[in-house]
C-alpha positions, 0 to 999 in steps of 0.5 A, spaced: 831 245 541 831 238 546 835 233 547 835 230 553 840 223 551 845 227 547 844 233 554 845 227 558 850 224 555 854 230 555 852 231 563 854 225 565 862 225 562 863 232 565 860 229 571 864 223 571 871 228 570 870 232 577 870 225 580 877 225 577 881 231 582 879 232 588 875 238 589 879 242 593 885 242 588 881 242 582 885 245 577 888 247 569 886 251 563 888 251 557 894 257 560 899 252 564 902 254 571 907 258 567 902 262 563 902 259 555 897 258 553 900 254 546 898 248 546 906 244 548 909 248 551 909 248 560 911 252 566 919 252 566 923 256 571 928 255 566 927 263 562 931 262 555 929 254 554 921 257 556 922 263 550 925 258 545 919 253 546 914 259 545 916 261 540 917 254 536 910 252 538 908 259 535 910 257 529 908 250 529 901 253 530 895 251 525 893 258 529 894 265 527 897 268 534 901 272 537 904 273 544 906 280 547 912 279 550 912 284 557 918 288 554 912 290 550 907 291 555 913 296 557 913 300 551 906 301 550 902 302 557 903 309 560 904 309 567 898 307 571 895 305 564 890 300 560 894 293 560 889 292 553 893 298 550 897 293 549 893 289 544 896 294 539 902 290 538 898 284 535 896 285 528 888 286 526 886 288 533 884 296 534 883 299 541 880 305 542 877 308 549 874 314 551 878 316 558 884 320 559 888 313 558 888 310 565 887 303 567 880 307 571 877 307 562 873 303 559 875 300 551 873 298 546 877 291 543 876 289 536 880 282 533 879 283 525 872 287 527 869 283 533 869 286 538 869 286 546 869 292 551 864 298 551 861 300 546 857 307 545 852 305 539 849 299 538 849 296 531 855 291 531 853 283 532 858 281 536 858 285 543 861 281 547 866 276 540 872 276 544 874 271 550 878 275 555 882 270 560 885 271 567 891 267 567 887 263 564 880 263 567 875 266 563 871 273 566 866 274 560 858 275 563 855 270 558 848 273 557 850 280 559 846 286 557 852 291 557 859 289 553 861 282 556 868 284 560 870 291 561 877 292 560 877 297 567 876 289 570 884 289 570 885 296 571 893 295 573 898 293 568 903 292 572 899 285 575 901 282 568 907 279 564 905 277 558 899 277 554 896 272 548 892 273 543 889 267 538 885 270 533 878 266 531 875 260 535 881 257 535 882 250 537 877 246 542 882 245 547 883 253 549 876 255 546 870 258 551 864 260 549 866 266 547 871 265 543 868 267 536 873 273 534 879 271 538 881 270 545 885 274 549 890 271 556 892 276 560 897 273 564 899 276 571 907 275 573 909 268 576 911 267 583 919 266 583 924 261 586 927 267 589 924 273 595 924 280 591 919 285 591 918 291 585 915 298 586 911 303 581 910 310 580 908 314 575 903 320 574 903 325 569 896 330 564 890 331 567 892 329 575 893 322 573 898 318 578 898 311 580 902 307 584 903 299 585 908 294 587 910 285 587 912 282 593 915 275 592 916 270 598 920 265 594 921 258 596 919 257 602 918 248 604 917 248 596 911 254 595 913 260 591 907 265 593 906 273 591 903 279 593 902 285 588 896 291 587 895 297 585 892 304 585 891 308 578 887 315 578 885 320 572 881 327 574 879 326 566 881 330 560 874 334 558 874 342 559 869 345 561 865 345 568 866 337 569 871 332 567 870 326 568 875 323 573 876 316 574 879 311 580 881 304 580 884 299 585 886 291 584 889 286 588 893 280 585 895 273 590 898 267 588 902 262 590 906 255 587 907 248 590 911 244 585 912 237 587 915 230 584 910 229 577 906 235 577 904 242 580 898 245 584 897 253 584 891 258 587 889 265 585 885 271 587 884 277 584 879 283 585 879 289 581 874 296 583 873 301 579 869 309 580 868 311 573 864 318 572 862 319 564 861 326 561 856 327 555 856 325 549 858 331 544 855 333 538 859 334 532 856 341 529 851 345 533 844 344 534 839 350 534 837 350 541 842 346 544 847 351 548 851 351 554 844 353 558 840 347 557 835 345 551 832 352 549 836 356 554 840 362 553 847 359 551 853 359 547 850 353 542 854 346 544 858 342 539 865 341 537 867 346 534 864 352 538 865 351 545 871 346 543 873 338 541 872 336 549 867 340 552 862 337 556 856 340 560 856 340 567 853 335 572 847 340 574 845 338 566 847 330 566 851 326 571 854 319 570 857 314 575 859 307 574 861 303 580 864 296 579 868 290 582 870 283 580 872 278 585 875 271 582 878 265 586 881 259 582 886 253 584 889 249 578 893 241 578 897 238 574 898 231 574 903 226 570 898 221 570 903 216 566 910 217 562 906 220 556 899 221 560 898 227 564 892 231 567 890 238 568 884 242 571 882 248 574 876 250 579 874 257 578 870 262 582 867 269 579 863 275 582 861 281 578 858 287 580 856 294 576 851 299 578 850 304 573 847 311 576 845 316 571 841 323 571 839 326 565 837 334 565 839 336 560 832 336 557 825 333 560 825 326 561 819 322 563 824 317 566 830 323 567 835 318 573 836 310 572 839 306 577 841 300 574 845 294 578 847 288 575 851 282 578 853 276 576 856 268 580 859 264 575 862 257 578 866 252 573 871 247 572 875 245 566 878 238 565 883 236 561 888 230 559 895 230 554 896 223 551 903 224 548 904 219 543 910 219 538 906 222 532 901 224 535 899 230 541 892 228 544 888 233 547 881 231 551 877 234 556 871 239 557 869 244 561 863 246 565 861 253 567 854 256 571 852 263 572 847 267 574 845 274 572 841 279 575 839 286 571 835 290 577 833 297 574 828 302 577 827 309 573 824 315 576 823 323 576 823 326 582 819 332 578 814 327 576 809 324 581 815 325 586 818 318 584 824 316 586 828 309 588 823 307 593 817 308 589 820 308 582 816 309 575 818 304 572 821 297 575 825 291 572 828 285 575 830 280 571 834 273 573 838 269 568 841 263 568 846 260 564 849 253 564 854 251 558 858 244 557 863 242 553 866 236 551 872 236 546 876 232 543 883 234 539 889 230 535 895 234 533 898 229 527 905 230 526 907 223 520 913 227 520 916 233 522 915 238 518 908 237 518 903 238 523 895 236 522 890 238 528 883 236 527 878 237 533 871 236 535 867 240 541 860 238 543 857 244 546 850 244 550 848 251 552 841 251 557 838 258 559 833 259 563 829 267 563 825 268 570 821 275 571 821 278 577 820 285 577 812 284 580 816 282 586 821 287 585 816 293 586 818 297 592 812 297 598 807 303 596 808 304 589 805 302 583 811 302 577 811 301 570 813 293 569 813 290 562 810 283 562 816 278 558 814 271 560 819 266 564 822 261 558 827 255 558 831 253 552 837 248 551 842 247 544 847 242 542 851 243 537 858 240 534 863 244 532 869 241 528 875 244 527 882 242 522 888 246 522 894 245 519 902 247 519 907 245 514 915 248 514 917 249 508 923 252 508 927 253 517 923 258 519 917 259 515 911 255 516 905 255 511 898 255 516 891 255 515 885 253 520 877 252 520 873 253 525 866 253 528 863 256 534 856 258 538 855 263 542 849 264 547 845 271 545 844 277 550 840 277 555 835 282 553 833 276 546 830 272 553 826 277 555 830 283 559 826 289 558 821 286 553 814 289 553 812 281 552 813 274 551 819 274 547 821 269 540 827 266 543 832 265 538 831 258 536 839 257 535 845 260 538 850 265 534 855 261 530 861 263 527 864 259 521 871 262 521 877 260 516 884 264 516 891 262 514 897 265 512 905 264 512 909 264 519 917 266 518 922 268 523 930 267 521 934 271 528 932 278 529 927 278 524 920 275 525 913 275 519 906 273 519 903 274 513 895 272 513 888 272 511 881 272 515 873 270 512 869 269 517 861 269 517 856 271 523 850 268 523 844 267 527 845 274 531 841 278 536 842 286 536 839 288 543 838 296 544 836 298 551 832 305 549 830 309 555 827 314 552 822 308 551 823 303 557 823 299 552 829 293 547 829 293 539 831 286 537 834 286 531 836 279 528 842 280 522 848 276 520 855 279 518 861 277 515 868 280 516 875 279 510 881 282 510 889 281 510 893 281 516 901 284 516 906 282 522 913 285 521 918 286 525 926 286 527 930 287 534 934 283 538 936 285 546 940 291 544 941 296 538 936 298 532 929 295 532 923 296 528 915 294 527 909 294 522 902 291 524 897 292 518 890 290 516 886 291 511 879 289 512 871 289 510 865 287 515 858 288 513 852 285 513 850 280 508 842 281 513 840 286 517 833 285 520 831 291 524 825 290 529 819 291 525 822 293 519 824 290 513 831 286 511 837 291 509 842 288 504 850 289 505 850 295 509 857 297 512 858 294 519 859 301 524 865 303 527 870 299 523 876 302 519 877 298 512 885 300 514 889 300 521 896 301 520 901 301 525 909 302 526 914 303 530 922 304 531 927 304 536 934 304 538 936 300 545 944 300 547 947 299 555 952 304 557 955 306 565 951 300 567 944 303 565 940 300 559 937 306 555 932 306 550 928 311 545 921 309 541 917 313 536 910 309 534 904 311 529 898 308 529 893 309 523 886 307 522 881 311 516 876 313 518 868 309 519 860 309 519 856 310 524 850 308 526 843 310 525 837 310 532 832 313 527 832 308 523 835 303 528 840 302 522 846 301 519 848 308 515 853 310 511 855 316 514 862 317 515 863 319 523 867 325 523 874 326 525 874 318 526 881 318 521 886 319 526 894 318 525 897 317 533 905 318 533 906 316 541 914 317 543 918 313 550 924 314 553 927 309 559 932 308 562 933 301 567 940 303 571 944 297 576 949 304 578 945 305 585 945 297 587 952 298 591 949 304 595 942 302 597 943 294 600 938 289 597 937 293 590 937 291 584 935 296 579 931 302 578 928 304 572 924 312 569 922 312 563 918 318 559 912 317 555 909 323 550 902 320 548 899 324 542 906 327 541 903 331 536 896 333 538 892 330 533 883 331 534 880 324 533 873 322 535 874 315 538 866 313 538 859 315 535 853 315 532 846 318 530 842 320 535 834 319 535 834 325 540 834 322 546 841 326 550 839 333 546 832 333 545 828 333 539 832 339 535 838 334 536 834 329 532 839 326 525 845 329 529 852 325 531 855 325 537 861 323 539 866 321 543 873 325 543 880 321 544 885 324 549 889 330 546 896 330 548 899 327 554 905 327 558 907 322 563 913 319 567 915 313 572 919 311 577 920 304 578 925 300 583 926 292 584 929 289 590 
């Protein structure tokens, strides 16, 4: 839809809002310099007052969320393992990965079934429904084929100090253009007053080790800065001949000036990943799919013959995943007057993947595929707060552009002797992205026990499909490229959102909030791996989202009980066959309910206990399949209708060391899959999906060596048994069409296996 006034208009206030800061210090996000992204609360080097106010803006938050302290990043990441591991702590969200559980592997995250993160089968609507900030700034691809963000992006847990979770869109001065199902701010350690330095180390099963380590400059002329990475490794879990081992390295700087009415800070992070993936397994044997190969002598090859987590060897399928991610941003805040400030954030984001497969396991046409992908996305977020005395103003917008490539060349070294030089077929796509926003948010408070925020955000997205796989062509050879035009497309939108808090009683708060949002579609709804000119989708994915509830917290004790409804429309499902070379559009619309249980109770020392609990439906009012006709209500794949969780503990401090021990459970039932004959949703149950995890931890942080060693100030081991009782579970899976395990495999699950038992220890010193 066009719109030039309403684009020029929007152009022209975020133009005029760049002239507000200089460029070079450009700075602000919707996370303040101390990393809390709720609304009043700012950066303050006073810890305990920093707590309480977090904690009352969360109660006074129309939103449902959850801040996850760094204590509980303690508890739940094993050493050298997945800062999103983490996520578990916050009610309806569900992690599940493939790897051996180091920072290297790749996860799935779901916020009340919307999900980010890798995803083995297609069928779910939202692949990329979730924002993932660092520190604030946002790393989602907009318009990527694959999954938006990968959690091995931020392969280094102990970069991080917290992290908060908002679920739905919430509102529109922290909302990106991914925040349909939530949004997700890792938040990295802040640089302190005072000079230090910590030191990590752990390893434990399958050859996993890490180490990492924070220095702290302090204040050196009024500049805080600091310097911290890490490495992690995991030769893999598999058995067999292969077992897909993973490697990931991450370096983290920043640095602080505080000055009279403000602050400015700069960040830099860069994160690489080398990541090996086994095949898929299949659940029950095939005729004809053995050790050997298809057809070949062999032992036949599933899950219960030749073991949960067998894989094949590299001779017959081989995987390499590489990637990095740079991202470069500076942040100011300004008192602009005694109730008016400003803020703003100048950011950079370069992205990288190359995908390199080579399937022997059957004959291929295109047996090896050498994908890369790359992205550069340049921003800027403006924001103003006008403190009134019944009112909390919020105005501003961002703007942000990113340029996508997707270069596949496909090959067979057996067909034609074909090859990356002179491939079979060859595509290279550009795809541009430019969203604007503007925003407008009043946080009305008449009197103190009630706060009512209504918000507003014009939206303008332009995306813009350019073909250039002719030129792509290696010199000398005559590949296979599909013909999908260029085309240009623009949409605006509106979208309001009201929420409300009351306090009914001291510490307990009634909330609700309404919602809306839109999403541009992947790239592949423009032309990405198209035999021909597309439809491009005449809107962009909406979300309309309700979720309310009551908030309650009394000392030791804390509460949050509430329900969701959210509605998906306008969606595009986009599957890259290879076996075909060609995407199947699917065009559907979902809608996501259930309820949602916080309860948990613990102060420094002594007992404490947790439950997180979510009972949920997802399905799809309308499923239309390229070329097939509509399916009504099918259950959404891979979402549990139950997600369970708790935890218990016990903490006390004697001979000057603080020891504690921690027992977790984790339930999720069990899911359907997906079906690539078909290319539906079908209501067979993934099988060993229904898992019940018990995890056990122990630690212990002493001060008993600080006399002996001069600067120490504490040294911290700790112990983690995860999987304590070994249970088998399948994370992921789907129906398959034939296309890993040849024609006999056609209509048979394959799966994914989660890790089986795993102990690992830590060592940690801070100076």
């Amino acid at each position: 839809m066009k719109h030039p006034t309403a684009l020029r208009c929007l152009s022209s206030a975020v133009l005029a809002s760049l002239w507000l800061v200089p460029a070079s210090i450009l700075a602000a996000t919707a996370a303040s310099d101390g990393g809390i992204d709720i609304g009043e609360v700012s950066s303050s080097t006073n810890a305990a007052g920093t707590a309480a106010a977090r904690a009352k803006a969360l109660r006074e938050s129309p939103e449902n969320q959850v801040q996850i302290t760094h204590q509980q990043i303690r508890d739940l990441v094993q050493p050298g393992g997945s800062i999103v591991t983490a996520l578990s702590a916050a009610p309806g969200v569900q992690v599940k990965g493939y790897g051996s559980g180091n920072g290297a592997s790749r996860y799935q995250i779901r916020i009340n079934g919307i999900q980010v993160g890798f995803a083995l089968a297609p069928g779910n609507p939202e692949k990329n429904g979730l924002s993932v900030l660092f520190d604030g700034v946002p790393m989602n691809n907009p318009l990527a084929q694959y999954d938006g963000w990968e959690s091995s992006e931020t392969p280094i847990s102990s970069i991080f100090s917290n992290i908060h979770v908002t679920q739905g869109p919430g509102n529109p001065d922290h909302r990106w253009y991914d925040s349909m199902g939530g949004t997700i701010n890792l938040i990295p350690v802040e640089p302190t007053a005072k000079a230090g330095a910590s030191l990590d180390l752990g390893g434990g099963s399958f050859a996993t080790y890490s180490a990492s380590t924070m220095l702290q400059t302090g204040s050196i002329n009024g500049w805080r800065s600091e310097l911290g990475g890490g490495y992690t490794r995991s030769a893999g879990f598999r058995t067999g001949p292969y077992h897909a081992p993973n490697q990931a390295e991450a370096f983290f700087a920043k640095t602080i000036k505080d000055f009279h009415g403000g602050h400015f800070s700069a960040g830099f992070f860069f994160s690489h990943t080398q990541e090996f993936r086994s095949l898929y397994i299949p659940a029950s044997p095939i005729p004809g799919v053995t050790t050997g190969g298809y057809g070949q002598p062999g032992e036949l090859l599933s899950q219960g013959t030749t073991g949960y987590y067998y894989t094949v060897p590299t001779s017959q399928y081989f995987k390499n995943d590489t990637a990095h991610m740079y991202l470069v941003y500076a942040r100011l805040m300004v008192h602009l007057a005694q109730r008016l400030s400003v803020d703003n954030t100048l950011y950079f984001r370069s992205g990288y993947r190359h995908h390199y497969r080579v399937n022997d396991y059957f004959p291929h046409t295109v047996n090896t595929e050498d994908f890369t992908g790359t992205t550069r996305t340049i921003g800027d977020r403006l924001a103003f707060h006008w403190n009134l005395p019944m009112n909390s103003v919020r105005f501003g917008g961002y703007y942000q552009h990113s340029r996508y490539e997707s270069l596949y060349y496909g090959y067979n070294p057996a067909v034609l002797a074909s090859s990356a030089s002179k491939p079979l077929f060859a595509a290279d796509y550009y795809d541009y992205w430019d969203g604007a926003t503007a925003f407008l948010q009043d946080d009305f408070h008449p009197i103190s026990a009630l706060h009512i925020t209504p918000g507003l955000q014009l939206i303008n997205y332009h995306v813009q499909f350019v073909n250039n796989s002719e030129a792509a062509i290696p010199p000398g050879s005559t590949p296979v490229t599909y013909k999908a035009g260029n085309n240009d497309n623009s949409y605006t939108k509106l979208a309001p959102s009201l929420g409300i808090n009351y306090r009914i009683l001291p510490g307990l708060h009634a909330f609700a909030i309404w919602a809306k949002n839109f999403q541009t579609a992947p790239a592949a709804a423009y032309g990405n791996y198209q035999q021909a000119t597309v439809e491009v989708p005449k809107s962009p994915t909406d979300i309309n989202s309700y979720i309310g509830g009551l908030k309650w917290h009394m000392g030791a004790w804390q509460a949050q009980l509430s329900g969701f409804h959210q509605h998906l429309g306008n969606a595009v499902i986009a599957t890259f066959l290879p076996s075909d070379l060609i995407s199947k559009l699917d065009r559907v619309s979902a809608i996501y309910n259930g309820v949602n249980l916080l309860l948990q109770y613990g102060k420094g020392l002594g007992f404490f206990a947790g439950t997180r609990d979510t009972i949920q439906h997802a399905y799809y009012p309308s499923y239309l399949p390229a070329g097939g006709s509509p399916v009504i209500d099918a259950r959404m794949p891979g979402t549990p209708t139950l997600i369970l969780g708790f935890d218990a503990g016990y903490r006390w401090y004697a001979a000057n060391t603080r020891f504690a021990v921690r027992l977790s459970d984790q339930y999720a039932s069990s899911v359907t899959t997906f079906n690539n004959n078909t290319n539906l949703p079908d209501p067979t149950r993934l099988p060993g999906s229904a898992y019940n995890i018990v995890n056990l931890g122990l630690s212990a942080d002493t001060l008993a060596f600080d006399s002996m060693i001069p600067g120490l100030k504490r040294v911290g081991v700790s112990l983690m048994i995860d999987n304590l009782l070994n249970r088998k579970y399948n994370s992921q899976g789907y129906i398959t069409s034939g296309g890993e395990y040849g024609p006999n495999s056609q209509g048979a699950i394959l799966v994914i296996p989660g890790a089986p038992r795993a102990v690992y220890a830590s060592f940690s010193a801070s100076f």
